[in-house]
Each structure stands twice: as structure tokens, then as C-alpha cells.
Chimera marker file (.cmm) of the C-alpha trace (Angstrom):
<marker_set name="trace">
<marker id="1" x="8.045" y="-10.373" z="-21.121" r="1" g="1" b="0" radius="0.5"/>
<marker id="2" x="11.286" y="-11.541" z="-22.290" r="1" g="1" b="0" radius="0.5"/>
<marker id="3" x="14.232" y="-12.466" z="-20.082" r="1" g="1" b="0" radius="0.5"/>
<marker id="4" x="16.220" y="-9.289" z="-20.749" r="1" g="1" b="0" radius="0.5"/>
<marker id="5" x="13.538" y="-8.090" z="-19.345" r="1" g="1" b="0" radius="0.5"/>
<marker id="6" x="12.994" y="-10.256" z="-16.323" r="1" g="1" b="0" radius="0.5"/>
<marker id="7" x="17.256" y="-9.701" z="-15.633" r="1" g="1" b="0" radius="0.5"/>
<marker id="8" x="16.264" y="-5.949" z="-15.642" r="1" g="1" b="0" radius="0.5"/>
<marker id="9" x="13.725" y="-6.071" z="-12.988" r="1" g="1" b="0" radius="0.5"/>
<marker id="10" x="15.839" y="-8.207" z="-11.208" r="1" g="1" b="0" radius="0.5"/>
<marker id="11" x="18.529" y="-5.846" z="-10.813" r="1" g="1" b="0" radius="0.5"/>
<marker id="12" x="16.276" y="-3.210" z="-9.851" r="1" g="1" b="0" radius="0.5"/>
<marker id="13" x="15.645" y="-5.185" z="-6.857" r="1" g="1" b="0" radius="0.5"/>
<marker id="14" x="18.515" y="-6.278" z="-6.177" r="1" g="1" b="0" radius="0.5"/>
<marker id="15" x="19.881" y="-2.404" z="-6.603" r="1" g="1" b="0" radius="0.5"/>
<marker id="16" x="17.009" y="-1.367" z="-4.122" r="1" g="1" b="0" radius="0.5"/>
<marker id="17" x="15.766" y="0.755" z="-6.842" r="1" g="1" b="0" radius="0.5"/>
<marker id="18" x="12.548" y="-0.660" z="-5.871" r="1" g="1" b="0" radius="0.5"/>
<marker id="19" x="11.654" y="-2.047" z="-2.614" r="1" g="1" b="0" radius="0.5"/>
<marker id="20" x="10.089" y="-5.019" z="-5.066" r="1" g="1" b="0" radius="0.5"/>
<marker id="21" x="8.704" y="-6.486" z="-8.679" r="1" g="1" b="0" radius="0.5"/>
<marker id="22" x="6.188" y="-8.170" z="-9.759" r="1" g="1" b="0" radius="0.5"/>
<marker id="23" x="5.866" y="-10.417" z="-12.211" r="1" g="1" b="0" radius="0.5"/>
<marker id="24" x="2.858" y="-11.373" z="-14.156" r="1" g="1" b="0" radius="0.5"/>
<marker id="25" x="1.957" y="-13.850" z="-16.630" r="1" g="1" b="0" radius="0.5"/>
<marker id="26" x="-1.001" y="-12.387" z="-18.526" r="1" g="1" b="0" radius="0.5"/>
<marker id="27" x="-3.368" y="-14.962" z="-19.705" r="1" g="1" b="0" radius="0.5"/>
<marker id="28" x="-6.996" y="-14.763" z="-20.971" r="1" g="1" b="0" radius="0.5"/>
<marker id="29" x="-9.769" y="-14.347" z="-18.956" r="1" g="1" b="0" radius="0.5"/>
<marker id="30" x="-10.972" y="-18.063" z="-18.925" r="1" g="1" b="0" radius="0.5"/>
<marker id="31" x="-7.455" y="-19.184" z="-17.274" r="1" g="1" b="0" radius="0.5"/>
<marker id="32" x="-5.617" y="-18.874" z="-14.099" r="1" g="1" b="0" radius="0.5"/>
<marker id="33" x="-2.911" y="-17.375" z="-14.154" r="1" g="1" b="0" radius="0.5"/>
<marker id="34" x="-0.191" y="-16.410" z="-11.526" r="1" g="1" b="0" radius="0.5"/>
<marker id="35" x="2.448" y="-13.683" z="-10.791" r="1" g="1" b="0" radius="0.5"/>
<marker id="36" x="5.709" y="-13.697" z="-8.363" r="1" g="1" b="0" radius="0.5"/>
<marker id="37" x="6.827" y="-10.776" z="-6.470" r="1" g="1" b="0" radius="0.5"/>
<marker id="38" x="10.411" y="-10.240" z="-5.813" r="1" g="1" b="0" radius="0.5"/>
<marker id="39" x="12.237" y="-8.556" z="-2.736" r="1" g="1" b="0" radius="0.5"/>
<marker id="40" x="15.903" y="-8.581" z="-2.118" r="1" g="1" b="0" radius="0.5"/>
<marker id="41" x="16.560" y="-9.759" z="1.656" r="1" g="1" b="0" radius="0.5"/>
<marker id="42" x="19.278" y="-8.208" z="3.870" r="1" g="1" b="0" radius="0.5"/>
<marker id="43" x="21.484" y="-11.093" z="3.809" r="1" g="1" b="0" radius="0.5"/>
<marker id="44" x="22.155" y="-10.455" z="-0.177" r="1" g="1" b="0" radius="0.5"/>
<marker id="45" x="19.160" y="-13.578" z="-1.420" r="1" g="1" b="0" radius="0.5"/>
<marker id="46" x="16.079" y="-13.246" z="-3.046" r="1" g="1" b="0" radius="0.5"/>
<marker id="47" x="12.696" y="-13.791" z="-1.939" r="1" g="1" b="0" radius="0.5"/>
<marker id="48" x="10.358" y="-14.890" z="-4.783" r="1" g="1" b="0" radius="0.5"/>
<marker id="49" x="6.509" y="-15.204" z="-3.248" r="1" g="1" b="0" radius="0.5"/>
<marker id="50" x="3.859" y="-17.473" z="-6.649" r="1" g="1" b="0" radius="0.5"/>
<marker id="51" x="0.152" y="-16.063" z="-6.498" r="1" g="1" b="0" radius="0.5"/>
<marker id="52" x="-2.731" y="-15.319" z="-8.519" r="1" g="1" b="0" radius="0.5"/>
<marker id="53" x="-2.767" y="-11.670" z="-9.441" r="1" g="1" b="0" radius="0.5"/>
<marker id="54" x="-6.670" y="-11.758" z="-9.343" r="1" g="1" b="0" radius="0.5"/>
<marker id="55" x="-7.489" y="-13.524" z="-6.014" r="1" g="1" b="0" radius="0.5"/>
<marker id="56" x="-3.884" y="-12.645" z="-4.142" r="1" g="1" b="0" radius="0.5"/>
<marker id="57" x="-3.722" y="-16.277" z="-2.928" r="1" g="1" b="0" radius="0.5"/>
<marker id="58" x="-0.188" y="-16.930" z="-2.606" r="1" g="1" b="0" radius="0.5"/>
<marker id="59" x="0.697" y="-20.718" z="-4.131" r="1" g="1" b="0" radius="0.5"/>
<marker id="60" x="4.303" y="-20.641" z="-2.412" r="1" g="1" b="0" radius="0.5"/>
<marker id="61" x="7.749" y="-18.853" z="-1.588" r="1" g="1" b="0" radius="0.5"/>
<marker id="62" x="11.258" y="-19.398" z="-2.416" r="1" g="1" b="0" radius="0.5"/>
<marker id="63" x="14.547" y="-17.719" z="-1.211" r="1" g="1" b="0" radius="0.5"/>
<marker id="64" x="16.858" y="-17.814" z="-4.188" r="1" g="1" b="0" radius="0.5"/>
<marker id="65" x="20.770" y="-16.912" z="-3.882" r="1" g="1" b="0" radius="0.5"/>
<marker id="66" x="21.312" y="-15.376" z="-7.036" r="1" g="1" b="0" radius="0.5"/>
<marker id="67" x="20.464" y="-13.756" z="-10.269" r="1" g="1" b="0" radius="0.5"/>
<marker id="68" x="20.453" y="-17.148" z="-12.432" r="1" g="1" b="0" radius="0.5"/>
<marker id="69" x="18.742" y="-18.988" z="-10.077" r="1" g="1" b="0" radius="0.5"/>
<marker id="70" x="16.266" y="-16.257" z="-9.552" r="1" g="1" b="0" radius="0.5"/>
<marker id="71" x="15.539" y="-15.867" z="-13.511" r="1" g="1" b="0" radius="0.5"/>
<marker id="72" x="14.706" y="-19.654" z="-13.776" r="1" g="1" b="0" radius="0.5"/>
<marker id="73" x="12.672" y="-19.696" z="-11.062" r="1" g="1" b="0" radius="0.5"/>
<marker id="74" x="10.403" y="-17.042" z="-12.455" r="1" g="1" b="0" radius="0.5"/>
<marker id="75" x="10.400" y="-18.039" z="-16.123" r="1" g="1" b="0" radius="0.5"/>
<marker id="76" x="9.392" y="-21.619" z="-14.434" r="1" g="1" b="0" radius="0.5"/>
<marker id="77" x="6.266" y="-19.894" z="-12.299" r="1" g="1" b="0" radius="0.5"/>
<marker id="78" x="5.070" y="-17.664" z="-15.064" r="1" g="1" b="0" radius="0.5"/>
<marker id="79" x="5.359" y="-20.513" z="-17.816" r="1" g="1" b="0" radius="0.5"/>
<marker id="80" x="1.755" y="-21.477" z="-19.423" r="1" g="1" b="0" radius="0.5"/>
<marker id="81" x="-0.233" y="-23.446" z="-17.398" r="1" g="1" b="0" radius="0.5"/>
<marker id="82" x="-0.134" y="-25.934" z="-20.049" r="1" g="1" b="0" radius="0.5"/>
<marker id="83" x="3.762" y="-26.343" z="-20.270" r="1" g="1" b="0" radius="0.5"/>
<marker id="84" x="3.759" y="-26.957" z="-16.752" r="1" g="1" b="0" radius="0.5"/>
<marker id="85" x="1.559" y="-29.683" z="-16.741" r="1" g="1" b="0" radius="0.5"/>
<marker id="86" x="3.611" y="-31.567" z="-19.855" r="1" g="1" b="0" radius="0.5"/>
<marker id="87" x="6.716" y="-30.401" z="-17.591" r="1" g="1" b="0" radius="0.5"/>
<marker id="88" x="5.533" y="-32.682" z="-14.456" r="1" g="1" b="0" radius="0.5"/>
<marker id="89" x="4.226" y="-35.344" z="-16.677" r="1" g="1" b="0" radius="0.5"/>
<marker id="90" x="7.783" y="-35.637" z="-18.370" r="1" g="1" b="0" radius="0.5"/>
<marker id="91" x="9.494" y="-35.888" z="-14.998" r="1" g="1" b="0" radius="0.5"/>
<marker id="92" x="6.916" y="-37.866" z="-13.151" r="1" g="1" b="0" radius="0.5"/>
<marker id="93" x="7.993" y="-40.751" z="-15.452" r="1" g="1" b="0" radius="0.5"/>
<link id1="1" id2="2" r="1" g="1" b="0" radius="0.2"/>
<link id1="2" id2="3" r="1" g="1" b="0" radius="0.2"/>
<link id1="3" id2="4" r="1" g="1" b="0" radius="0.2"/>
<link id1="4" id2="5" r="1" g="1" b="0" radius="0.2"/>
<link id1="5" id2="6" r="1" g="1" b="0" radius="0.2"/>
<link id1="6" id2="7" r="1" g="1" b="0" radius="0.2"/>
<link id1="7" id2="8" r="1" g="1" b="0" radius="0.2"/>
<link id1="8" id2="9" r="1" g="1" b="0" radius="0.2"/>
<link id1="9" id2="10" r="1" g="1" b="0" radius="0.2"/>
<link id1="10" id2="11" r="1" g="1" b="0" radius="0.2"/>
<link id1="11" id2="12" r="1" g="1" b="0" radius="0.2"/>
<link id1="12" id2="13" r="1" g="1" b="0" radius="0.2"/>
<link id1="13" id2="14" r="1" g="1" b="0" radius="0.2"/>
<link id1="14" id2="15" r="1" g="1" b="0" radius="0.2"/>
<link id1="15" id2="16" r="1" g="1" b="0" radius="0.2"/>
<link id1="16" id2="17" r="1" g="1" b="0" radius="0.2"/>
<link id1="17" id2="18" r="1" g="1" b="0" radius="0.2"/>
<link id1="18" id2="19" r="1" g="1" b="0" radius="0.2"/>
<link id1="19" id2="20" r="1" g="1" b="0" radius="0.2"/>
<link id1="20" id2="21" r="1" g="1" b="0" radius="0.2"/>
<link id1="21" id2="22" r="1" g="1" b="0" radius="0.2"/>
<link id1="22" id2="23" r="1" g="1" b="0" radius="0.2"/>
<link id1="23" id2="24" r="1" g="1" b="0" radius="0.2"/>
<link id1="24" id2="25" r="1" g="1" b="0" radius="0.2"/>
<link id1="25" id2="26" r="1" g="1" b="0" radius="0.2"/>
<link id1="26" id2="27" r="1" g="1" b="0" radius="0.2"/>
<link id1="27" id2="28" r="1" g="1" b="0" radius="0.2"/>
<link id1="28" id2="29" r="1" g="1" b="0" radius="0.2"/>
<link id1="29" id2="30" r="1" g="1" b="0" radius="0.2"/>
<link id1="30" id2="31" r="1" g="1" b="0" radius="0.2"/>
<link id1="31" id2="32" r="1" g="1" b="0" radius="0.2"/>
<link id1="32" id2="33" r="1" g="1" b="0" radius="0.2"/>
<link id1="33" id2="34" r="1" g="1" b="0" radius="0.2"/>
<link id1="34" id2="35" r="1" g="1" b="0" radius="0.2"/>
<link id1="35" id2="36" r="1" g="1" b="0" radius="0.2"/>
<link id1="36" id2="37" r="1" g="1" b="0" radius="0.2"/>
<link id1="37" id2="38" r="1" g="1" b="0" radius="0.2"/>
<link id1="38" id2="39" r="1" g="1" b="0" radius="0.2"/>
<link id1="39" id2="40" r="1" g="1" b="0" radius="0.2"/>
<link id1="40" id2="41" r="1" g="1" b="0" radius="0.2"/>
<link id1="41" id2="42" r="1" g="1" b="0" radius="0.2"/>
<link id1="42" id2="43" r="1" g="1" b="0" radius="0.2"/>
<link id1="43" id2="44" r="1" g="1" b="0" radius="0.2"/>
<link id1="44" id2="45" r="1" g="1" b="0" radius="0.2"/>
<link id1="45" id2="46" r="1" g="1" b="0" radius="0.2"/>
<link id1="46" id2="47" r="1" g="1" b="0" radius="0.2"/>
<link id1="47" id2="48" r="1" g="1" b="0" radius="0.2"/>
<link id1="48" id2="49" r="1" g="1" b="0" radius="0.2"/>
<link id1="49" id2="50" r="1" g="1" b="0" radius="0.2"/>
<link id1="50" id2="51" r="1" g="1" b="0" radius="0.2"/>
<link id1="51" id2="52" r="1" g="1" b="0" radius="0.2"/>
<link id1="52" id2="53" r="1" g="1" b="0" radius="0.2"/>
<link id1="53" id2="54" r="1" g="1" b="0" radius="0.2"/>
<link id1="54" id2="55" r="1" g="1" b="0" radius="0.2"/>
<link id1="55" id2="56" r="1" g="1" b="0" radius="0.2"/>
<link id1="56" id2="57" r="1" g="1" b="0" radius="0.2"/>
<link id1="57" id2="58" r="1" g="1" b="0" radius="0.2"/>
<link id1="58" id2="59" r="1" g="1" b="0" radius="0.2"/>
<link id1="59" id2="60" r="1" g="1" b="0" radius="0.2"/>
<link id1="60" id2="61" r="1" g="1" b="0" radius="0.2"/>
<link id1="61" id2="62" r="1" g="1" b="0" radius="0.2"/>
<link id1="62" id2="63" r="1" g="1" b="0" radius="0.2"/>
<link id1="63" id2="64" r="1" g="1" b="0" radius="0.2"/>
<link id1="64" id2="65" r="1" g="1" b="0" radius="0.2"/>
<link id1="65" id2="66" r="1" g="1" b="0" radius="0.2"/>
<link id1="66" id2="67" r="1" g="1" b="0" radius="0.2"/>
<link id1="67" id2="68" r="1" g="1" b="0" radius="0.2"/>
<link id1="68" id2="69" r="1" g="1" b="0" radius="0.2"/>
<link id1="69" id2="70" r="1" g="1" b="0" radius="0.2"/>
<link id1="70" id2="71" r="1" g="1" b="0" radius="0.2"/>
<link id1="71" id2="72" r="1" g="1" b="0" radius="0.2"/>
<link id1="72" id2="73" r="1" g="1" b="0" radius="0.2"/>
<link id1="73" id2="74" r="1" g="1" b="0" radius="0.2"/>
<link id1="74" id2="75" r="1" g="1" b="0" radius="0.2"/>
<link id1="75" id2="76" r="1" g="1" b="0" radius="0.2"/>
<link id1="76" id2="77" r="1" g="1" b="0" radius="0.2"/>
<link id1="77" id2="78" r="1" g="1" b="0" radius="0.2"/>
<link id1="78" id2="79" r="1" g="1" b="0" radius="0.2"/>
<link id1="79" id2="80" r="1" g="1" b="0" radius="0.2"/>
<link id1="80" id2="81" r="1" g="1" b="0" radius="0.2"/>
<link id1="81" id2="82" r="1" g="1" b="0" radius="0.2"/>
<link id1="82" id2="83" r="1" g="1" b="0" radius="0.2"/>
<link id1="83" id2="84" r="1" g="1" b="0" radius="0.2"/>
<link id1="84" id2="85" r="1" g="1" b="0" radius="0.2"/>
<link id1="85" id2="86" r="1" g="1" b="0" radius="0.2"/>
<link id1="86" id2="87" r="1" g="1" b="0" radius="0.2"/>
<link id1="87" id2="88" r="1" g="1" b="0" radius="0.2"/>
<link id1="88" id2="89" r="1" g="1" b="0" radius="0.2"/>
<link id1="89" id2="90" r="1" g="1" b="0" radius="0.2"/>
<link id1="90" id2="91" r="1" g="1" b="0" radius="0.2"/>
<link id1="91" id2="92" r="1" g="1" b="0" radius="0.2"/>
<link id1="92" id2="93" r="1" g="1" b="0" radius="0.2"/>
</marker_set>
């Protein structure tokens, strides 16, 4: 999914075209992988909620206040598991 297409589903939230998205990185069988499902709140922010598609354990929620911030926060959560552990290791030191 590329972020054109992430913006898209965004705004279809946000346009309460759809009462919400998800979002899922697909990954092979032998990985974990995890999705984020997106609502648009009353007062105008974004609720993001991190699980694993397969076992529906939800990881963690965010409220986000707008479009950019809601983009990076899902292209963060749906990044390879991989990149995020270099990610952590890079800021850990």
C-alpha cells in the first residue's frame, strides 16, 4: 500500500464515508504482523488502535490531530518488523 493510498483511506474516515479503515501490513505466514484501524472522533482527531490482524490483540492506541500526523503514524506501525527493530536500535544509542 502506498501513501496515496493510505491519504485516501484517511479521508474516507475523516469524510465519514466509512465509520473506519483498516490497515494491514501483509507479511508471510512465518511473521507477525500487525494492522491499525482508524476512526475519526467527534472532536475532529483521529483514533489509530496497532493489533495483529490474526489474533486481534491490540498492541496500543493513539489519538492523532491530523492528516500528517496520522499518515506517519501508520506508515511507522505497518513498517517491517525488521525496520523497526534497526529503527529503535538507531535511537536507543
Amino acid at each position: 500500500m502506498d501513501k496515496q493510498e493510505i491519504v485516501e483511506k484517511i479521508q474516507h474516515v475523516q469524510n465519514s464515508d466509512v465509520p473506519y479503515e483498516i490497515f494491514i501490513h501483509h507479511h508471510p505466514p512465518e511473521e507477525f504482523g500487525d494492522a491499525v484501524k482508524l476512526y475519526f472522533n467527534e472532536d475532529k482527531t483521529f483514533k489509530a488502535v496497532v493489533f495483529d490482524p490474526d489474533t486481534k490483540e491490540v498492541f496500543s492506541e493513539e489519538v492523532l490531530k491530523d492528516v500528517d500526523r496520522t499518515l506517519t503514524f501508520i506508515c511507522k506501525a505497518l513498517a517491517p518488523q525488521k525496520v523497526k527493530f534497526i529503527l529503535k536500535e538507531i535511537t536507543l544509542t
